[in-house]
N, C-alpha and C positions, 0 to 999 in steps of 0.2 A: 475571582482572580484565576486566572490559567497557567499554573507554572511550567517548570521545561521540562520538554520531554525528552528519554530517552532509544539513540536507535542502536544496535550492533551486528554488523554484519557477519555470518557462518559461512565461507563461502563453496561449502561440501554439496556434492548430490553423489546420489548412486550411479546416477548417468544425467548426462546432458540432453534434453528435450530439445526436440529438432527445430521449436520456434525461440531459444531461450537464449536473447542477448544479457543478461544479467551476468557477474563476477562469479564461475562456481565452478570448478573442479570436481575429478570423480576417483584424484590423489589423495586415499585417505589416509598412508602413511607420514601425512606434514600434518597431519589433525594436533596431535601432541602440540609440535613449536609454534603453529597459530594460535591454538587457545594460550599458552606461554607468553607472547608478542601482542595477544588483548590484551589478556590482564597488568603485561606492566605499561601498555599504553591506557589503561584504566587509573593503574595509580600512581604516574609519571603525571596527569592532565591535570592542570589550575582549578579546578570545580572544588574545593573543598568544601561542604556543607551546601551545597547548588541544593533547593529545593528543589525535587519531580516527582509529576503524577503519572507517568506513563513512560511505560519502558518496551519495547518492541525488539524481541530477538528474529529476526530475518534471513532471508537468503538467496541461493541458498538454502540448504534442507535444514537446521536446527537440529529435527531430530534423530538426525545420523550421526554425529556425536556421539564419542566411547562416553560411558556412564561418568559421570562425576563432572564430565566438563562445563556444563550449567551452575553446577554446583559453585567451581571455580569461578564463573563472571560473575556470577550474583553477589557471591562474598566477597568481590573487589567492589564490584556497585555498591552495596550495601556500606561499607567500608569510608566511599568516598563520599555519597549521596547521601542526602535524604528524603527517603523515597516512603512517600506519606501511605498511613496504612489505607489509605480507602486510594491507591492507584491502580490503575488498568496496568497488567501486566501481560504480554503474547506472548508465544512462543508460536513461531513455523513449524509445521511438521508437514510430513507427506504419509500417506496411507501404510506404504509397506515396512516406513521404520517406528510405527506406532507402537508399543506394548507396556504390557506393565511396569518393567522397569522406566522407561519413556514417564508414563504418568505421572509413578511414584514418584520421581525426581524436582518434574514441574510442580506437585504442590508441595514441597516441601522448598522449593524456591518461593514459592506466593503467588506464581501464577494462575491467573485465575482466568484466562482468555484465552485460543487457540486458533491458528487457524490452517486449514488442509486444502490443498488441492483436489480440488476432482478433474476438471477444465471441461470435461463431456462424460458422457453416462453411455458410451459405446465403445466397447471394448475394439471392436477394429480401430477407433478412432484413435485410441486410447495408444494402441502397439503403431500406427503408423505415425504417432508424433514422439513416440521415443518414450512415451510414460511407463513405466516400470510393475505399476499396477492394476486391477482390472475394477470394474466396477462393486463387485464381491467384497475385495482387499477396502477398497472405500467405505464399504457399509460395514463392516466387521469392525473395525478402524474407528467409526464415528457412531457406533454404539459403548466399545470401548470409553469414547470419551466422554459421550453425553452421561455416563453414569459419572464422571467426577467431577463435572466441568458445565457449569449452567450457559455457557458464551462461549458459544462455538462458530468461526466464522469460514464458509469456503467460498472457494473461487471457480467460477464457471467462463472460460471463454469462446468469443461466437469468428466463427468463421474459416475455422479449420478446418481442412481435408476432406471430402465425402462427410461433412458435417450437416445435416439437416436441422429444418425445425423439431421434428419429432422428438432428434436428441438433444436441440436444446430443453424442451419442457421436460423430458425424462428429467435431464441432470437437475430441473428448478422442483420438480416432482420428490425427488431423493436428497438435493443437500439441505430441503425445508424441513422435512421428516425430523432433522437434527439442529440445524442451526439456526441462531436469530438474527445473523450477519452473512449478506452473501455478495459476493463481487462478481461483476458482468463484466469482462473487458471484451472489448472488440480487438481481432485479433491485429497485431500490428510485426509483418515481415521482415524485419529489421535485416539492414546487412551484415554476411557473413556468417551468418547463420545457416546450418544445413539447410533450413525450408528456403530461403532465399536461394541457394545455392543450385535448390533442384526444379528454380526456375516458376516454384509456385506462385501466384497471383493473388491474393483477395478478391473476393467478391463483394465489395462496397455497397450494392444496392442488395446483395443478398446478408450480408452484416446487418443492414438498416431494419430491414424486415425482422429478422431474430431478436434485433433489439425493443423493439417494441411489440413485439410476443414478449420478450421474456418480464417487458414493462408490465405488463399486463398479468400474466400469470403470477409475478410478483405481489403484485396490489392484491387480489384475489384472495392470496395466502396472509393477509397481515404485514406484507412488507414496503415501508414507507422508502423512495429515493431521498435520498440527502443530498446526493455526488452522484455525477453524474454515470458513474460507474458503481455504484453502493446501495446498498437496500439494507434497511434492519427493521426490524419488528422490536416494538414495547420500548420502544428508544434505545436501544441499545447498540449505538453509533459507537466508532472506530474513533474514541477520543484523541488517541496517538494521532492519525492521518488528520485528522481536524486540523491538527498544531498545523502542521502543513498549510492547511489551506487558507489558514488565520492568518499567518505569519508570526506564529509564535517561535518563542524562542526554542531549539534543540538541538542536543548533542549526539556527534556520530562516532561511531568506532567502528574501524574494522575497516579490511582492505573496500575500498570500493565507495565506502560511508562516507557523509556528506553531513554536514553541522550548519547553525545559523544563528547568529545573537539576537537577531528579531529584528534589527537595524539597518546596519551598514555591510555588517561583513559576515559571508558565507566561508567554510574551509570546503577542503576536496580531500579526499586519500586517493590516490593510485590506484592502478588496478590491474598490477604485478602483485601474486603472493608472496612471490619470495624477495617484491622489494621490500614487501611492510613487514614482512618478517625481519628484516634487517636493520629496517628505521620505519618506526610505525607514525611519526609525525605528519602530520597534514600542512597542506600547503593552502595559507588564506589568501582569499583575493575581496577586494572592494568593491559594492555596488555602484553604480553612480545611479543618481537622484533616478536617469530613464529607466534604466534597469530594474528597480525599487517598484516603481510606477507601475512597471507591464507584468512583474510575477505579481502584483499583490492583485492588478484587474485581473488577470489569467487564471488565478486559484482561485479569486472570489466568486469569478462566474461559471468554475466548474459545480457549484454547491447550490443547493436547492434556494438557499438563502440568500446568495447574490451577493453584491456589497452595498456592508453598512457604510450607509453615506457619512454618519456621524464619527464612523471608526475612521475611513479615510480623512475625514478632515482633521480629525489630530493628528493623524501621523500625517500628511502631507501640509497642511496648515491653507487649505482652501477648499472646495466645493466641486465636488467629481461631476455633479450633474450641471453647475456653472459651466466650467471648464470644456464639457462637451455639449451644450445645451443644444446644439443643431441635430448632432448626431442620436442625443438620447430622445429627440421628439421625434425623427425619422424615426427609427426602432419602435417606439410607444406606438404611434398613429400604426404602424405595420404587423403592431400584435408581437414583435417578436423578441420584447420585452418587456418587463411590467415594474413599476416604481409602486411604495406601497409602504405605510408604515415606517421609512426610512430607509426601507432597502430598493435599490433596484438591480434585478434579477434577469435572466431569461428566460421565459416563458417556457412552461414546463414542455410543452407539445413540440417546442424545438431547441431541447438540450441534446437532443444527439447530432443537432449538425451548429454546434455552437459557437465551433471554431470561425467562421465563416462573419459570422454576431460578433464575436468577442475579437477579431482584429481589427473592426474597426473603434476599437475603443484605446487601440494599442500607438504608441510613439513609434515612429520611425526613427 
């Protein structure tokens, strides 16, 4: 049985990364009235006695937070939930706000999982996207942690600036050294972001290639894909992000955060600080059946797993490979998917262009 997970958004950084569309500020004087504006939207929310196994602090930097304020949400969580002793619990951090204090804090919350940015292992690269730290601050950083913290998971992304292969394998070279959890994203320019701003471009066939290099030097080191962006070694997969891609139930707090009953209905928060500081309530909206339909095909085919056929047919109360049976025999006969033991998947050799796969499985 999989119960709900929990997610809460921090929406602090030391500075804004010049590829970084996410909710996050570098105003640390509102730190106070947003941890203040969580917690009574923590214990304002209907969950009383909600069973979870996974709780994900996010951001957002986590670990730039004045001392105590973890302290603060977990004692509301804890308060509200029940949050089983054997749960996966995260905490975000970034290299330069790591320390002892940092540490001490998180296990005396319970957390027992972490996870850091690197994004590249090139310190030019490092100062031309806005990162704060060099690759020195990284490893000092995740020696620190590997001694208190068996699950350490970071994040590497491909396709940035005067970015090479070279440096993608360095970074897969050094965040291995530490962690059993690593994340590959491909870089994606979002608007209104400085890098957008200055006119930058992706290099798509030069992404493709880093991507399977970094596939490769992955496997090499003990690290299995699950997602198509995810690697862990000794199974020690991102049970939180799972929920996601299951369509399990979870709950979100925090400006920015996003919730889901497993069903019908998804909430949203804003993504003004100083609205939710004022009214921290979320605003629900309704699936309809199509909708339902294309996030569960969408997140089932980002997963190495694919979808269980038997799982769609309870929640949908028919036959996903019925339903598309032309389209799932074009794909099979083409290799560029595989049916198997009850799941059908996409073929591992072409999860990096899967989008392309997976719209034709999508409602208009």
């Amino acid at each position: 049985m999989m119960h709900c997970g929990i997610y809460v958004h921090i929406p602090f950084c030391k500075s804004k990364c010049k590829y970084c569309a996410f909710v996050s500020t570098p105003d640390f004087s509102i730190r106070q009235r947003y941890v203040s504006a969580l917690v009574g939207e923590i214990n304002d929310c209907e969950a009383n006695g909600t069973v979870c196994d996974t709780v994900y602090i996010g951001g957002g930097t986590p670990s730039c937070l004045p001392r105590g304020a973890l302290t603060r949400i977990f004692t509301a969580l804890q308060k509200k939930f029940v949050i089983l002793p054997e749960s996966e619990i995260t905490v975000e951090c970034n290299p330069e706000s790591v320390d002892g204090g940092f540490v001490s804090e998180c296990k005396a919350c319970g957390v027992n999982r972490v996870s850091m940015g690197l994004q590249s292992a090139d310190d030019r690269v490092l100062a031309a996207i806005g990162r704060v730290h060099d690759v020195s601050g990284y490893i000092a950083a995740a020696e620190l942690l590997r001694k208190n913290f068996d699950n350490i998971s970071s994040d590497i992304i491909l396709g940035l600036p005067d970015q090479n292969g070279d440096d993608v394998f360095r970074a897969i070279e050094t965040t291995s050294r530490f962690c059993s959890h690593i994340s590959v994203y491909a870089l994606s320019v979002e608007e209104g972001t400085p890098l957008a701003k200055s006119g930058f471009v992706a290099d798509d066939d030069g992404i493709a290639d880093m991507y399977d290099a970094a596939c490769s030097a992955l496997r090499d080191r003990g690290f299995d894909r699950y997602e198509v962006s995810n690697f862990a070694k000794n199974n020690m997969y991102s049970r939180h992000n799972i929920k996601y891609w299951r369509g399990v139930p979870y709950i979100g707090f925090g400006v920015a955060a996003h919730g889901y009953d497993g069903k019908y209905t998804r909430y949203a928060h804003g993504n003004d600080i100083s609205a939710y500081m004022q009214n921290s309530a979320p605003t629900p909206y309704t699936l309809t059946e199509k909708d339902r339909y294309n996030e569960y095909v969408m997140l089932a085919l980002r997963t190495e797993r694919g979808i269980d056929l038997q799982d769609f047919r309870n929640k949908f109360g028919y036959s996903f490979s019925e339903a598309n049976a032309a389209i799932v025999e074009q794909n099979v006969k083409e290799n560029y998917v595989e049916l198997s033991n009850g799941f059908l998947r996409i073929s591992p050799r072409y999860m990096f262009v899967m989008n392309g796969i997976t719209e034709q499985f999508m409602k208009d």
